[in-house]
Short mmCIF file of the C-alpha atoms (twelve columns), coordinates in Angstrom:
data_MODEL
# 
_entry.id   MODEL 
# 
loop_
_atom_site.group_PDB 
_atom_site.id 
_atom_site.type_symbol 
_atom_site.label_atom_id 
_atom_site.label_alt_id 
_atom_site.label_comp_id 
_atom_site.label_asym_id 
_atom_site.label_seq_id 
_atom_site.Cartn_x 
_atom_site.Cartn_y 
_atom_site.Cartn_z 
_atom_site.pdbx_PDB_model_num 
ATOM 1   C CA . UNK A 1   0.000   0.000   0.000   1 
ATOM 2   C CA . UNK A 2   1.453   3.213   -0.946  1 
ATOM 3   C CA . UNK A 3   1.653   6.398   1.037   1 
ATOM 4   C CA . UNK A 4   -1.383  8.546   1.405   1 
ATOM 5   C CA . UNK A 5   -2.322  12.387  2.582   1 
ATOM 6   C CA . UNK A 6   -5.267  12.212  4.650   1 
ATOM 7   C CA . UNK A 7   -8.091  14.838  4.949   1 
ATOM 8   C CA . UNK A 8   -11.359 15.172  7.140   1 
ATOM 9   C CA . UNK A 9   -13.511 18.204  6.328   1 
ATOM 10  C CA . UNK A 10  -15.686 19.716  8.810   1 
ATOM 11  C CA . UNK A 11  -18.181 20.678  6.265   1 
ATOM 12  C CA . UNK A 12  -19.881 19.606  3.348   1 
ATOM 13  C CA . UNK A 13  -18.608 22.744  1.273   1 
ATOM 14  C CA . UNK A 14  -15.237 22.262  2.480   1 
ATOM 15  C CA . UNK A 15  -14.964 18.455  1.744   1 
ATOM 16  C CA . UNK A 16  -16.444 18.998  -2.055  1 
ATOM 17  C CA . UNK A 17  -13.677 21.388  -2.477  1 
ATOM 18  C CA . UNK A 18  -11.235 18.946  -1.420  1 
ATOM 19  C CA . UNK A 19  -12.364 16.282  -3.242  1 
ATOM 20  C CA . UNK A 20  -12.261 18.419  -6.491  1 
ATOM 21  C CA . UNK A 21  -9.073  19.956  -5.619  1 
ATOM 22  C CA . UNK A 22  -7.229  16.704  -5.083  1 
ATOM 23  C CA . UNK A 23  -7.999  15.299  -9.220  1 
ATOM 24  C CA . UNK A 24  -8.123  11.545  -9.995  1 
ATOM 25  C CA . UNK A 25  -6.065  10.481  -7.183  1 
ATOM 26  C CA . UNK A 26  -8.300  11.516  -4.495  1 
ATOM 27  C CA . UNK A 27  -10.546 9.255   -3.055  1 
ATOM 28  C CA . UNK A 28  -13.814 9.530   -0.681  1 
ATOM 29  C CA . UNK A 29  -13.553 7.513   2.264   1 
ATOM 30  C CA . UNK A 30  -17.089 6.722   4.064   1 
ATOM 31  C CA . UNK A 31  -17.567 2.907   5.477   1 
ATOM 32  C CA . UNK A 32  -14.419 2.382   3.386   1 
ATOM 33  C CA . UNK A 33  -15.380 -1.367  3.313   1 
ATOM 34  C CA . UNK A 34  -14.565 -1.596  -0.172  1 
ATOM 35  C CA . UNK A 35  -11.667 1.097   -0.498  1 
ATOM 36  C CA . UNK A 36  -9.392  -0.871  2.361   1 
ATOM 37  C CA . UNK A 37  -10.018 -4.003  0.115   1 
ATOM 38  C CA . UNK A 38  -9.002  -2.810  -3.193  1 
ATOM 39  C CA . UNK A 39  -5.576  -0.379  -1.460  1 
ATOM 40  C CA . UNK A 40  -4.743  -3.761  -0.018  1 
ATOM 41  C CA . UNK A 41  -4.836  -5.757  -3.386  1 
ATOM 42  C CA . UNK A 42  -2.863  -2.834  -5.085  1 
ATOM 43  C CA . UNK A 43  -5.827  -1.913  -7.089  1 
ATOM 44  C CA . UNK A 44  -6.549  1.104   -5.383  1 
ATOM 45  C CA . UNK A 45  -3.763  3.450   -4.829  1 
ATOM 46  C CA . UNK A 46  -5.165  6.898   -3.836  1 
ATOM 47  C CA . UNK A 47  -2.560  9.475   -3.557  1 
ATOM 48  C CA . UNK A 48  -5.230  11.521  -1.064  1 
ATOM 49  C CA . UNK A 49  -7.947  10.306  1.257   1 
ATOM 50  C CA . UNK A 50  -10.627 12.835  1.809   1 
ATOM 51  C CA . UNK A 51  -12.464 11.232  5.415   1 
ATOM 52  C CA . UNK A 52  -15.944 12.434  5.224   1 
ATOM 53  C CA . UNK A 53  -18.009 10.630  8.318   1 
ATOM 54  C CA . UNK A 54  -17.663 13.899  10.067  1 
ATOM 55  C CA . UNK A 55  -20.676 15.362  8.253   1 
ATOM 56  C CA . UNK A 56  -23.072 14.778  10.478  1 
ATOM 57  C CA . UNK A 57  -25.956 16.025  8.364   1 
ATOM 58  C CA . UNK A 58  -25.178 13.091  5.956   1 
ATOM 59  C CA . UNK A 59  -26.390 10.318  8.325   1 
ATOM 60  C CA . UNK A 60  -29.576 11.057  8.762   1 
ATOM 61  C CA . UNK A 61  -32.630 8.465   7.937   1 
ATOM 62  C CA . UNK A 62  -36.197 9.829   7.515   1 
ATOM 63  C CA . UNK A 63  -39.073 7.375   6.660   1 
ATOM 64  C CA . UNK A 64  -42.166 9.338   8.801   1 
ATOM 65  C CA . UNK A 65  -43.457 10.629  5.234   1 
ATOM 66  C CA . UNK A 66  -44.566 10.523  1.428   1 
ATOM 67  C CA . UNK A 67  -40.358 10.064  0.771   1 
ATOM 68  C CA . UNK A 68  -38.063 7.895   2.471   1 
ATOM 69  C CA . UNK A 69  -34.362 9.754   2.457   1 
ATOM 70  C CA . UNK A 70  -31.453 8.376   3.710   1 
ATOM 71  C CA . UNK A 71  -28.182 10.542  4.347   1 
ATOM 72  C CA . UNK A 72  -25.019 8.637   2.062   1 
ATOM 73  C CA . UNK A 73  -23.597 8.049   4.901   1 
ATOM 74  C CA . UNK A 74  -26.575 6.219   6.703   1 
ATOM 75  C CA . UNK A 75  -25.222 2.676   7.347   1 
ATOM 76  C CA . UNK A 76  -26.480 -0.446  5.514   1 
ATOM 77  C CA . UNK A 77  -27.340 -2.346  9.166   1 
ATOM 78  C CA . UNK A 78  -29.061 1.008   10.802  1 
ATOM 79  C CA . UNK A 79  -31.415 1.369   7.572   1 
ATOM 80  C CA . UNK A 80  -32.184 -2.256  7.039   1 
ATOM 81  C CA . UNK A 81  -33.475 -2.092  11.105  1 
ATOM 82  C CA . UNK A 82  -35.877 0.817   10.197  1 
ATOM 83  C CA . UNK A 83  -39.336 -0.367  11.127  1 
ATOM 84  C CA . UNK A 84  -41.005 1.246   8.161   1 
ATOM 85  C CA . UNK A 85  -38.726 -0.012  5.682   1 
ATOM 86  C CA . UNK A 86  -38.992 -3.761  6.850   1 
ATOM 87  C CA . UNK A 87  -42.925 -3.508  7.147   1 
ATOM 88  C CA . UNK A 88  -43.757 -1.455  3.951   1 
ATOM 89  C CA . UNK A 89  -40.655 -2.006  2.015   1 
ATOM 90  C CA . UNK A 90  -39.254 -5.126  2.855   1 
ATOM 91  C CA . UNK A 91  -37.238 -5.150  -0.601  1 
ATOM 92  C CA . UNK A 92  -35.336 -2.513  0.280   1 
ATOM 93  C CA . UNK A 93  -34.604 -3.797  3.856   1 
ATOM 94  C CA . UNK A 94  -33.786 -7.587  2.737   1 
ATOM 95  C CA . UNK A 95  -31.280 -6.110  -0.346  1 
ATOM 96  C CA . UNK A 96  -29.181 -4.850  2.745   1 
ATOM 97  C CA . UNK A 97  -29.923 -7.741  4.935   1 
ATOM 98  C CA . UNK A 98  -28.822 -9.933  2.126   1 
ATOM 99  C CA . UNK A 99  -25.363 -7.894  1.565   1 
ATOM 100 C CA . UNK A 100 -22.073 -9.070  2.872   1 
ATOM 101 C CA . UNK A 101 -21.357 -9.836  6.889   1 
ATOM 102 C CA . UNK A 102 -22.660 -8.115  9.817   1 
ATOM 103 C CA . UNK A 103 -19.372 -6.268  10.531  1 
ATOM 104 C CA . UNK A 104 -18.970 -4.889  6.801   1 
ATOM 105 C CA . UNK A 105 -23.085 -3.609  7.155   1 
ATOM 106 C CA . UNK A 106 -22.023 -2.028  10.077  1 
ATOM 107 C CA . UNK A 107 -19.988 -0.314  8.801   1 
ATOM 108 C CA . UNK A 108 -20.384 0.438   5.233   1 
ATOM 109 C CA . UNK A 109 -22.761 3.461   3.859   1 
ATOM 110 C CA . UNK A 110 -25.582 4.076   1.495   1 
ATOM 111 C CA . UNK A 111 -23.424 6.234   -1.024  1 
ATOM 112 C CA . UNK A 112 -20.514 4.011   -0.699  1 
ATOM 113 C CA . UNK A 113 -22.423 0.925   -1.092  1 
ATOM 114 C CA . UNK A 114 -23.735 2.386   -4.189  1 
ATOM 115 C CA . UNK A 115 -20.576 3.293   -6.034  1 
ATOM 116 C CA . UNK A 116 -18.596 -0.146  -5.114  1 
ATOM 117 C CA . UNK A 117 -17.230 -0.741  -8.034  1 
ATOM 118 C CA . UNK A 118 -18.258 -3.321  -10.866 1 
ATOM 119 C CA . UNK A 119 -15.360 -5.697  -10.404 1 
ATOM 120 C CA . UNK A 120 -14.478 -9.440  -11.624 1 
ATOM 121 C CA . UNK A 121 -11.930 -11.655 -10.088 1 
ATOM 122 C CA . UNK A 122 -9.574  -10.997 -12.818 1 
ATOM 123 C CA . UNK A 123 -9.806  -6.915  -11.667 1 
ATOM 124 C CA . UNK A 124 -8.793  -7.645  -8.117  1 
ATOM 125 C CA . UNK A 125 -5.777  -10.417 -9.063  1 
ATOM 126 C CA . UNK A 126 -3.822  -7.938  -11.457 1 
ATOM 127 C CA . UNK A 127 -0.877  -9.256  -13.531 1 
ATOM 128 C CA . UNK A 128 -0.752  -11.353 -15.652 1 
ATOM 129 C CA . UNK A 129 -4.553  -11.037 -16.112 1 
ATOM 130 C CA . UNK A 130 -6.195  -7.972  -18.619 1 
ATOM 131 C CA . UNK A 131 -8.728  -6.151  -17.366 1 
ATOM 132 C CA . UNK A 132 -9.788  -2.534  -19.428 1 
ATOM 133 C CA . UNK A 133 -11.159 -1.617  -15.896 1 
ATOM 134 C CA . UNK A 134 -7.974  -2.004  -14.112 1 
ATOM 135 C CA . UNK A 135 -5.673  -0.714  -16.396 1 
ATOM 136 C CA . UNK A 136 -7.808  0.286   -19.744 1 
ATOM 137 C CA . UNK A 137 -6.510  -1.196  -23.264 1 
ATOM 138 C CA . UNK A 138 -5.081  -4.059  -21.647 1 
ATOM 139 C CA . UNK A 139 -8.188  -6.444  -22.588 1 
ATOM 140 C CA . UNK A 140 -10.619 -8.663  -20.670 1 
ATOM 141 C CA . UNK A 141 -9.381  -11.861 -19.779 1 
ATOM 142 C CA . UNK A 142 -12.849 -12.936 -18.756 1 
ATOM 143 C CA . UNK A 143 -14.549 -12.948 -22.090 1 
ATOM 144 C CA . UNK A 144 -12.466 -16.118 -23.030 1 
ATOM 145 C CA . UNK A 145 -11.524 -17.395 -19.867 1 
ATOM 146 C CA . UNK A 146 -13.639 -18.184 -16.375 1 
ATOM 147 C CA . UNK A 147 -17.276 -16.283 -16.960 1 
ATOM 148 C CA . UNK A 148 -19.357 -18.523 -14.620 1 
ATOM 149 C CA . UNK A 149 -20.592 -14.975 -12.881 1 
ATOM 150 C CA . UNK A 150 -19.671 -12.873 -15.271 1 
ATOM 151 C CA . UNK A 151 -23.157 -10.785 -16.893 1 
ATOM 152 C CA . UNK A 152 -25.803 -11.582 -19.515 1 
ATOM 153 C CA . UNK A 153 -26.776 -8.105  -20.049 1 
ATOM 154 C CA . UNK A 154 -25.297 -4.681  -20.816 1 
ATOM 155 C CA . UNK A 155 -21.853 -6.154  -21.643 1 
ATOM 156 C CA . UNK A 156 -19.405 -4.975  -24.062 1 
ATOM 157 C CA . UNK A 157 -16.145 -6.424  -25.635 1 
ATOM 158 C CA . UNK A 158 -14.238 -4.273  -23.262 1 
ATOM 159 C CA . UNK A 159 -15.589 -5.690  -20.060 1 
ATOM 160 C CA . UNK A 160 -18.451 -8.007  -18.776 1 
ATOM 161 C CA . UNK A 161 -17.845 -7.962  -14.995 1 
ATOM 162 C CA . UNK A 162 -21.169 -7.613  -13.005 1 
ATOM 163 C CA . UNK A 163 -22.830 -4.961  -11.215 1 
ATOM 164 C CA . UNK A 164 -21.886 -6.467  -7.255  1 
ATOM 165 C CA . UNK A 165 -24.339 -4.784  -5.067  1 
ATOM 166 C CA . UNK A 166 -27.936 -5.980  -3.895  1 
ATOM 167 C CA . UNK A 167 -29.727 -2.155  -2.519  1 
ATOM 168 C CA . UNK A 168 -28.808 -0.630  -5.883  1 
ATOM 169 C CA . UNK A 169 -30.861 -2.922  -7.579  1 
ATOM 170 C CA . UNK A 170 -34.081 -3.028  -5.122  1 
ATOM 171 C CA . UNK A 171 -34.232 0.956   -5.667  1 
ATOM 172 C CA . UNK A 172 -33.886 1.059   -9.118  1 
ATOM 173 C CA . UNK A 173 -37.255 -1.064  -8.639  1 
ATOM 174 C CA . UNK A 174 -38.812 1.719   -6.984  1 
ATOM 175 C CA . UNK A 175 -37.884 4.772   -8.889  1 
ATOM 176 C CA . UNK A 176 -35.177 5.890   -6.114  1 
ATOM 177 C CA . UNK A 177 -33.402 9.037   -7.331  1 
ATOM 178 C CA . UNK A 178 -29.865 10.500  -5.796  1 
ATOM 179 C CA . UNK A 179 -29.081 13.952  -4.856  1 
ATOM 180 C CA . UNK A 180 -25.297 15.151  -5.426  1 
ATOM 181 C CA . UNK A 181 -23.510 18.050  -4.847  1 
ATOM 182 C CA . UNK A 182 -20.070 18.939  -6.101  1 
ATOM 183 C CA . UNK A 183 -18.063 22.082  -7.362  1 
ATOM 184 C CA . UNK A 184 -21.287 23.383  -9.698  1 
ATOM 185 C CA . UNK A 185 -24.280 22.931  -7.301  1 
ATOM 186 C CA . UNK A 186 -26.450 20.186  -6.227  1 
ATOM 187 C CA . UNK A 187 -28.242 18.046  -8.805  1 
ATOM 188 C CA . UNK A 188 -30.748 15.067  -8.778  1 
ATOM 189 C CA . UNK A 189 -29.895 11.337  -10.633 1 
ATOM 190 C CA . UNK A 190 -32.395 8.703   -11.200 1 
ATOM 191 C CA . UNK A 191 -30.610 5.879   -9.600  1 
ATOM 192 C CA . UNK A 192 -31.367 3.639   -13.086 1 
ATOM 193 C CA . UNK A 193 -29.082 6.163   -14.604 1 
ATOM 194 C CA . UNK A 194 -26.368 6.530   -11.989 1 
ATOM 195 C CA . UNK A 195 -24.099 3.763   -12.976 1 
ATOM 196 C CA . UNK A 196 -22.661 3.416   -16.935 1 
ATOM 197 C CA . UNK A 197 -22.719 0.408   -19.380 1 
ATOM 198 C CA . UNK A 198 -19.091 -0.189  -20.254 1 
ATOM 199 C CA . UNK A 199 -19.114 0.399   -23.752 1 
ATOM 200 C CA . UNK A 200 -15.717 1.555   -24.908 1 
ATOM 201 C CA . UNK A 201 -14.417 2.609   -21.422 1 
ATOM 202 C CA . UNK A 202 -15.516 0.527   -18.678 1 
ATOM 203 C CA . UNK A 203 -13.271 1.946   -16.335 1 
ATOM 204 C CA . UNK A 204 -15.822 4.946   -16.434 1 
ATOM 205 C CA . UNK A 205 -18.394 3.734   -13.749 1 
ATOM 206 C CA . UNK A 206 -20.912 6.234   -12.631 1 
ATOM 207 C CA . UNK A 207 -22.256 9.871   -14.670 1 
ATOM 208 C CA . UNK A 208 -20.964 11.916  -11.398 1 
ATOM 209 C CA . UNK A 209 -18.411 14.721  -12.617 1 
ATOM 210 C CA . UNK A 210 -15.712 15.405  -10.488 1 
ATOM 211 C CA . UNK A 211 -15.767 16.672  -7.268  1 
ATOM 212 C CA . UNK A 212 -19.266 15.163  -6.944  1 
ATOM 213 C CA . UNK A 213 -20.780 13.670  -3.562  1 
ATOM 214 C CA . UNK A 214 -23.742 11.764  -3.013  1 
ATOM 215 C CA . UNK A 215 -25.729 13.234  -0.077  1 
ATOM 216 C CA . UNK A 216 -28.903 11.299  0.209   1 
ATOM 217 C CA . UNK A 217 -31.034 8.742   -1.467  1 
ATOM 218 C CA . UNK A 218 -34.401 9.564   -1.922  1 
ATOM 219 C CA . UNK A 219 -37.606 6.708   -2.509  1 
ATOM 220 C CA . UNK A 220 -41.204 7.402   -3.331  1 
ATOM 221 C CA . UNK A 221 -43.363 5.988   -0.495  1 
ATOM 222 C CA . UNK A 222 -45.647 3.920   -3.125  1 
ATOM 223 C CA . UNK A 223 -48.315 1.549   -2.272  1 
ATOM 224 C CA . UNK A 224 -46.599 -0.931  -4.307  1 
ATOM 225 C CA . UNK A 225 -43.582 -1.352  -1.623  1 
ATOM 226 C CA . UNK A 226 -45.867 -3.722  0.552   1 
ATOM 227 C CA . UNK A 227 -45.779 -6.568  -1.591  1 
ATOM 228 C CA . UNK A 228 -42.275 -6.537  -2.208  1 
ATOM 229 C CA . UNK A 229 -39.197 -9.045  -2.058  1 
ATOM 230 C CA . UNK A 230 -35.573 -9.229  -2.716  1 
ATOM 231 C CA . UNK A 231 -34.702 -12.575 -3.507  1 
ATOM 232 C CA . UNK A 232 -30.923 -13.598 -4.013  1 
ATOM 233 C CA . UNK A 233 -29.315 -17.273 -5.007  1 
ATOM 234 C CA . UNK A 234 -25.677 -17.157 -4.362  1 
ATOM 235 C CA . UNK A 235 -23.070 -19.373 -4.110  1 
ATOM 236 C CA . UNK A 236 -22.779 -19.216 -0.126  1 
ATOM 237 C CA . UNK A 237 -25.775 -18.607 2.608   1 
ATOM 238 C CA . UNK A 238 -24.070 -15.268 3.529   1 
ATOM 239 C CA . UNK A 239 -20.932 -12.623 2.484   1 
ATOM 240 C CA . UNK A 240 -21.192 -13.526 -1.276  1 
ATOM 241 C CA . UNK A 241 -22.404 -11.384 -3.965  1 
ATOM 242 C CA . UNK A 242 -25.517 -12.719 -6.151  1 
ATOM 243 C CA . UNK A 243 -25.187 -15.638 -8.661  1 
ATOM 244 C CA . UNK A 244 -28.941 -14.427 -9.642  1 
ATOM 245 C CA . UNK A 245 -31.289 -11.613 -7.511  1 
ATOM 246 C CA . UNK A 246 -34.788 -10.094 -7.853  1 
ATOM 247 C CA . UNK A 247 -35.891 -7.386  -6.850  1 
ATOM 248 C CA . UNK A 248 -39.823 -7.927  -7.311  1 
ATOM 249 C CA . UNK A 249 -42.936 -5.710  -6.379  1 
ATOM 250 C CA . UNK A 250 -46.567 -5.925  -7.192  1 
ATOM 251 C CA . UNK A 251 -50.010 -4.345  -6.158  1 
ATOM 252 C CA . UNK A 252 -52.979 -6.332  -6.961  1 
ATOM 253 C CA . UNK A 253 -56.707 -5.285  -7.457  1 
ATOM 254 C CA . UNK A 254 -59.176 -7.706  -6.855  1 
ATOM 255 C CA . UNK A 255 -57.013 -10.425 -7.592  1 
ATOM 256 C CA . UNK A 256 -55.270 -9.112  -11.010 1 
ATOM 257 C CA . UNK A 257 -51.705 -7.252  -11.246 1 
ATOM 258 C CA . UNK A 258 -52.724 -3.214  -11.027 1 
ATOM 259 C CA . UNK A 259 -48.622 -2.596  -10.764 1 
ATOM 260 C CA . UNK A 260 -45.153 -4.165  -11.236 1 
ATOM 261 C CA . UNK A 261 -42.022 -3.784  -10.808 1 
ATOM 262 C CA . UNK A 262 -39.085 -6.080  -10.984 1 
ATOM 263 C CA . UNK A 263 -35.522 -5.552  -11.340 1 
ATOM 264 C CA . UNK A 264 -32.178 -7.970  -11.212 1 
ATOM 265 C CA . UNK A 265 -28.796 -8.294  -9.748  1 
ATOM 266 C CA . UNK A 266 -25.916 -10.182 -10.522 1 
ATOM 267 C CA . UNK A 267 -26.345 -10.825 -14.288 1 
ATOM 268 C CA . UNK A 268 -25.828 -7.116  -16.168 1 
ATOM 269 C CA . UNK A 269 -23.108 -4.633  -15.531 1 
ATOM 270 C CA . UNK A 270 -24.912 -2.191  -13.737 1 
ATOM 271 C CA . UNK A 271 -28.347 -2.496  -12.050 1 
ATOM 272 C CA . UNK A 272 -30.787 -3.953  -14.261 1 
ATOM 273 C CA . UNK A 273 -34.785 -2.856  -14.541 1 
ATOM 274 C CA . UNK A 274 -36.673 -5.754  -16.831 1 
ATOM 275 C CA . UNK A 275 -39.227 -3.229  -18.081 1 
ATOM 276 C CA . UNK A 276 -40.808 -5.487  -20.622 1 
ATOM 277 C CA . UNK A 277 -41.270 -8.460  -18.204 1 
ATOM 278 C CA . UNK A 278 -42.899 -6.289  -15.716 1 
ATOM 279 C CA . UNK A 279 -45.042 -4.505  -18.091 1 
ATOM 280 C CA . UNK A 280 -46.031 -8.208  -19.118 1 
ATOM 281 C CA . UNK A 281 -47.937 -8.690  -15.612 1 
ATOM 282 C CA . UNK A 282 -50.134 -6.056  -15.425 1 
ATOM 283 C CA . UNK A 283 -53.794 -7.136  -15.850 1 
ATOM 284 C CA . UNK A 284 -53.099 -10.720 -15.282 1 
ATOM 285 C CA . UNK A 285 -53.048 -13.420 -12.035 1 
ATOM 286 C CA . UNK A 286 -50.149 -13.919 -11.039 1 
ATOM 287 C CA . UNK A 287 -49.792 -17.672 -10.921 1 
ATOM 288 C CA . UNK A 288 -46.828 -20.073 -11.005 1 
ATOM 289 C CA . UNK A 289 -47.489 -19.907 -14.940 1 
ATOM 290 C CA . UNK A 290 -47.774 -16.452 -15.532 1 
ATOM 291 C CA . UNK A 291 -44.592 -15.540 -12.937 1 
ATOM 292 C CA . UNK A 292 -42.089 -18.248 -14.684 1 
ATOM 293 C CA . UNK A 293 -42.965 -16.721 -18.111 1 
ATOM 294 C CA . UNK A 294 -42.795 -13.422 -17.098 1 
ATOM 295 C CA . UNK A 295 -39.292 -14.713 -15.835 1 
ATOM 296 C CA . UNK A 296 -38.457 -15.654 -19.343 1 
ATOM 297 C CA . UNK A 297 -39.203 -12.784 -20.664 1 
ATOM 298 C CA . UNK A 298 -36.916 -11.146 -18.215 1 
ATOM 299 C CA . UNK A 299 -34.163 -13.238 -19.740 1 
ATOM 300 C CA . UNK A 300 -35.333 -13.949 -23.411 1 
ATOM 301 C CA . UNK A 301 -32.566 -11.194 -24.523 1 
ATOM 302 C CA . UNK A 302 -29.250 -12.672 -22.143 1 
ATOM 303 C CA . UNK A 303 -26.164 -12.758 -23.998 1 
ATOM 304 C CA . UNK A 304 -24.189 -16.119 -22.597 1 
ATOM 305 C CA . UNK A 305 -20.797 -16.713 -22.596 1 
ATOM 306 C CA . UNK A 306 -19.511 -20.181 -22.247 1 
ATOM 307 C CA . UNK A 307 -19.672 -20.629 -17.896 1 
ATOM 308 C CA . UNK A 308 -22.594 -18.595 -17.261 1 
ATOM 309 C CA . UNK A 309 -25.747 -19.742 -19.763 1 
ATOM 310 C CA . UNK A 310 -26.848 -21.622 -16.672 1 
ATOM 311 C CA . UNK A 311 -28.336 -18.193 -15.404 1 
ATOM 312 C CA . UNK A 312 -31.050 -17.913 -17.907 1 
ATOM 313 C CA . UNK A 313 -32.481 -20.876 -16.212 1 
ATOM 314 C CA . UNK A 314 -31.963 -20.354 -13.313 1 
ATOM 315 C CA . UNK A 315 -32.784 -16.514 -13.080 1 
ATOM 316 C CA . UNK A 316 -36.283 -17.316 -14.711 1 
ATOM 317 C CA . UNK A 317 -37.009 -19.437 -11.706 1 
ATOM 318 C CA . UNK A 318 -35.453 -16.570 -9.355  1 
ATOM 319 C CA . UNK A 319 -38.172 -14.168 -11.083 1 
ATOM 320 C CA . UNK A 320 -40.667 -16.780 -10.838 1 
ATOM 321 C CA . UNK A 321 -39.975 -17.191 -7.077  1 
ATOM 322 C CA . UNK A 322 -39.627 -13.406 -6.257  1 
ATOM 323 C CA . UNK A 323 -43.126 -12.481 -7.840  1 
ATOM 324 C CA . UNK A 324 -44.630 -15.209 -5.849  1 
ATOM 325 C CA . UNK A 325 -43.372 -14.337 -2.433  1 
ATOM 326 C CA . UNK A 326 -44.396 -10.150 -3.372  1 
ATOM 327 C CA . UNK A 327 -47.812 -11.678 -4.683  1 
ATOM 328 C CA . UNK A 328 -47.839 -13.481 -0.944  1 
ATOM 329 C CA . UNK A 329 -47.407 -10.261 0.797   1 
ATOM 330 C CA . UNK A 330 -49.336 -7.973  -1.423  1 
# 
């Protein structure tokens, strides 16, 4: 681990200043869960630390009204507790259940969760293994070699590594929306638009310009929360990242679909909504049937390599599953 200057603001104003001031080798350091990680593999090697869990005002969680806002630096454990979110929202409060180890919820925070970045095995192991995210040109040693949880959609030839977090994708399900601030002003980002496809640069992750903080996360209170799930197969009962997830919600009316939502982790490169499959339910029971082929539909448009074709299967019967246990609830 290289050397490191070390800041800790005492204001919001004068950490977005130092963030912006230090350039590219500056990094933000909330639950720093993932940052230790990567500075320990050599990934990461910030050349300044900017130590922001002295703004108070970030940490705040609010779910009395029509919005539910949580402060970026709210932690995962302390917002999966919230009473309102597990009884009206339990997709939001089972994505952060679901998420690594008690100690790392603890201690890790909304923003920081959100902006882990989309990494592969062959990211964190370095040489001899390319990887366009780690060091961009070099290649991606995944497309040929060991895919098995690498993504079926929003991939490019430049990098297929999968989006890792769970909350991401249960507020994507629910319209969530981000406030930032940085050197320009404050501005608002749908959370569906906050992370980028990898296209040509995948070592680009997230539309924030530099100098940009997340400050709070913000969630329409809709009716449609109740009957909600987040539902996630993985390789181990607990501290592994999703082989498959759903993030499902539905509101029924007399017995038929009124509203749907459904959204999936651990098979795209950034938090995936499956518009079409949701769209599929409305006006229909949901049955078995009808939630397995709305599954396929979620699916119908994967693009397999040769480890991970298994999760077309598999994440039809994850969708399946999902809509069943929100139908249960609704």
């Amino acid at each position: 681990m290289q050397s490191f200057s070390y800041a800790r603001p005492a204001s919001l104003d004068s950490a977005i200043a130092t963030f912006a001031e230090g350039g590219e080798g500056t990094r933000l350091l909330a639950g720093g869960t993932t940052l230790y990680d990567l500075m320990k593999l050599d990934v990461e090697r910030p050349e300044r630390i900017v130590d922001i869990n002295g703004l108070a005002e970030l940490s705040t969680i609010d779910t009395s009204g029509d919005e539910l806002v949580f402060g970026a630096l709210a932690r995962m454990s302390d917002v999966a507790a919230d009473p309102r979110l597990a009884d009206e929202f339990p997709a939001l409060s089972e994505a952060l259940w679901k998420a690594a180890s008690q100690q790392l919820r603890n201690m890790a925070s909304l923003g920081g969760n959100l902006l882990q970045q989309t990494r592969c095995a062959y990211f964190r192991h370095g040489e001899p293994f390319a990887c366009n995210k780690r060091s961009p040109g070099s290649g991606c040693s995944a497309i040929e070699g060991l895919n098995r949880g690498h993504a079926l959609f929003g991939g490019s030839d430049a990098c297929i590594a999968t989006y890792p977090g769970d909350f991401a994708v249960a507020l994507i399900a629910f319209d969530a929306e981000v406030d930032v601030a940085g050197p320009d002003g404050e501005r608002t980002i749908p959370v569906s638009d906050l992370h980028r496809q990898p296209g040509d640069n995948p070592e680009a992750e997230t539309v924030l310009m530099p100098g940009e903080i997340i400050i709070r996360i913000r969630v329409p209170a809709d009716a449609v929360g109740r009957g909600s799930t987040y539902h996630k197969i993985r390789d181990r009962e607990s501290y592994a990242f999703a082989v498959v997830s759903a993030a499902a919600a539905v509101r029924l009316e007399a017995g038929v679909v009124a509203d749907a939502r459904l959204a999936l982790g651990g098979v795209a490169t950034v938090p995936w909504r499956a518009r079409e499959a949701e769209h599929s339910l409305i006006g229909t029971a949901l049955t078995a049937e009808t939630a397995r082929a709305v599954g396929e539909i979620a699916f119908a448009d994967a693009v397999t390599r040769e480890h991970n074709a298994f999760k077309v299967e598999l994440g039809a019967n994850v969708v399946r599953d999902a809509l069943l246990i929100a139908s249960g609830r609704a």
